[in-house]
N, C-alpha and C positions, 0 to 999 in steps of 0.2 A: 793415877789421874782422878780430880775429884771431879764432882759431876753439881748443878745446883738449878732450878727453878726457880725465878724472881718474879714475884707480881709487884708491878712497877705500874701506884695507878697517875702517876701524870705522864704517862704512855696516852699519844692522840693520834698520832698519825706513822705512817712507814716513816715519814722525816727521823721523828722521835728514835726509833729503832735503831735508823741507820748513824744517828747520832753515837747511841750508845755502845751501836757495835764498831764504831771508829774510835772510841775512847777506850774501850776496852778490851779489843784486839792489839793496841800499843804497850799492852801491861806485859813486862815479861810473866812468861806462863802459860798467859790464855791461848788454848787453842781455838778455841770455836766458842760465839757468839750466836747467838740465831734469836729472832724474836718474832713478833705474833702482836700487831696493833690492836686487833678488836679482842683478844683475852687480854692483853696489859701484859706480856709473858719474856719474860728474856730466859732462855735458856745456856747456861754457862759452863763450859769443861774447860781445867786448868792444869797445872803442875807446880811447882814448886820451880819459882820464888812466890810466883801468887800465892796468896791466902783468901778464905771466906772473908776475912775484915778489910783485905786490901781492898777486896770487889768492893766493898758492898762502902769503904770510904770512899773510892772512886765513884760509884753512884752519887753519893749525898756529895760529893763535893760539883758534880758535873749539875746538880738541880734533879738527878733523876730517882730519890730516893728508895730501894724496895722495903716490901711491908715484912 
């Protein structure tokens, strides 16, 4: 399992959050999603098929880019 921290700054609110962890709990892979409004923080643990490029294309493609 890989494991990752995203600082995600167009993070504004729990909306945002629950956003992204509804996009990215659908990726085969991802186990667990968890985030943090007022750090900007998405925390992300995966498996294979996921990859760090799938997440992190699925962010930039959802609007939520991390840095």
């Amino acid at each position: 399992m890989e494991t990752q921290d995203f600082t995600i700054p167009n993070i504004s609110c729990g909306h945002c959050v629950a956003a992204i962890k509804d996009e990215l709990s659908e990726m085969d892979g991802v186990s667990t999603v968890e985030g943090n409004p007022e750090s900007k923080a998405m925390h992300v643990e995966w498996d294979a098929p996921a990859t760090l490029a799938s997440i992190r294309d699925k962010l930039q493609e959802i609007n939520y880019p991390a840095e």
